[in-house]
N, C-alpha and C positions, 0 to 999 in steps of 0.2 A: 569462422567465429566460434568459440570455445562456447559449451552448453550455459559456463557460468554469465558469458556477455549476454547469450541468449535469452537466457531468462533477466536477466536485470533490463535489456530494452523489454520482452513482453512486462516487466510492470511497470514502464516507464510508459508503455501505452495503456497499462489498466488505470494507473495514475490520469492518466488524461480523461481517461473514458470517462470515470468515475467525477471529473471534475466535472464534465458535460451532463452527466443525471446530475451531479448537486445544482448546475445552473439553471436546468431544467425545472427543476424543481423549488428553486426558489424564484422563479419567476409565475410557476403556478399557483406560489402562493403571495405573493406581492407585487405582482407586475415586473412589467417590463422599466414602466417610467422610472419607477422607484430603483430598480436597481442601476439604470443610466445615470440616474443622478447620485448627488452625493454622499449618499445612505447615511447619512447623519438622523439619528432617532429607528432607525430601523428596527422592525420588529422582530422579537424572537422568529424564525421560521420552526414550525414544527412539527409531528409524525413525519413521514416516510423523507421528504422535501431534508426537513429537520435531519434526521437519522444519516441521509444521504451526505451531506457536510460535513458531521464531522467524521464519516466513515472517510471519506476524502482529505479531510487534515489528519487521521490519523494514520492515512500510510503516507503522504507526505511528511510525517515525522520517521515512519521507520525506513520510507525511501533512502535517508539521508546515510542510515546508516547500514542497510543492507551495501547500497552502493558503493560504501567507502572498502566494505568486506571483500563485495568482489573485483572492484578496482585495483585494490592491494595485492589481490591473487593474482591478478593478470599481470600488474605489472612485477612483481618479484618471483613469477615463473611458476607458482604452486598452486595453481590451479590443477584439479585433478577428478577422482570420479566423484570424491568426498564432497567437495566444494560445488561439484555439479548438482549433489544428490540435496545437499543444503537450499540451493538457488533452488530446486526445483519445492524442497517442500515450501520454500519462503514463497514462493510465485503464489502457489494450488491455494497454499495459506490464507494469501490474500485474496483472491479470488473469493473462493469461501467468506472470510470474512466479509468481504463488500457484499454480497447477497445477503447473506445472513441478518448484518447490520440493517442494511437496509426495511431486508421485512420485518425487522423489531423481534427477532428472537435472541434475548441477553446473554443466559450463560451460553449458548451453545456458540455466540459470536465470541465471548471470554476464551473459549474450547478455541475455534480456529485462531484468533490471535496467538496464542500460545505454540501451534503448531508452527507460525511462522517465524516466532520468537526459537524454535528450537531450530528451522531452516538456517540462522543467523549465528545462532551458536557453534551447529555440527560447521559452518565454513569459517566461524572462529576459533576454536579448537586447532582446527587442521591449521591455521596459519599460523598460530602458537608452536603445534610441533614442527612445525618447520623451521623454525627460529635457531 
């Protein structure tokens, strides 16, 4: 498996992790009942519970497009050190971000999204000059 597959499953499992402290967490703060049923009126959840959700929707938003990055490279052969080294800052990126998010520290969470926005970049680039 090529580093760039590597890294896209490890945040395919941080993805999940991360979805397991959001459930976690909104169950700490609503119950169990409440979330079985069919959350119609549901309360905001919020602090850490909170922070936790949407640190979790928001790499499911950038899942979608990291994925597409390195799916393309695998499949049109151009996957390389560049495209590795991209996957790797996009992974560490997020990582970073979900703690960070989590413990309610703002810009320094801005700071790691950004690095994993640049992980996304350096393996779009590379696919561009390949072109």
């Amino acid at each position: 498996m090529s580093p760039d597959l590597k890294y896209l499953l490890f945040s395919v499992i941080l993805t999940f992790v991360q979805m397991l402290v959001a459930a976690t967490g909104a169950n700490q703060a609503v119950g169990i009942n409440t979330l079985a049923g069919n959350r119609e009126g549901l309360p905001e959840i919020k602090g850490w519970a909170g922070r936790a959700k949407r640190a979790h929707l928001n790499m499911v938003e950038n899942m979608v497009l990291f994925a597409a990055l390195v799916l393309i490279a695998a499949v049109a052969g151009k996957a390389n050190a560049m495209t590795a080294m991209g996957a790797a800052i996009f992974f560490w990126g997020r990582v970073a971000y979900a703690v960070i998010y989590v413990a309610g520290i703002a810009w320094l969470r801005t700071l790691a999204w950004f690095v994993s926005v640049i992980g996304m970049v350096l393996i779009a680039l590379e696919l561009l000059k390949a072109m």
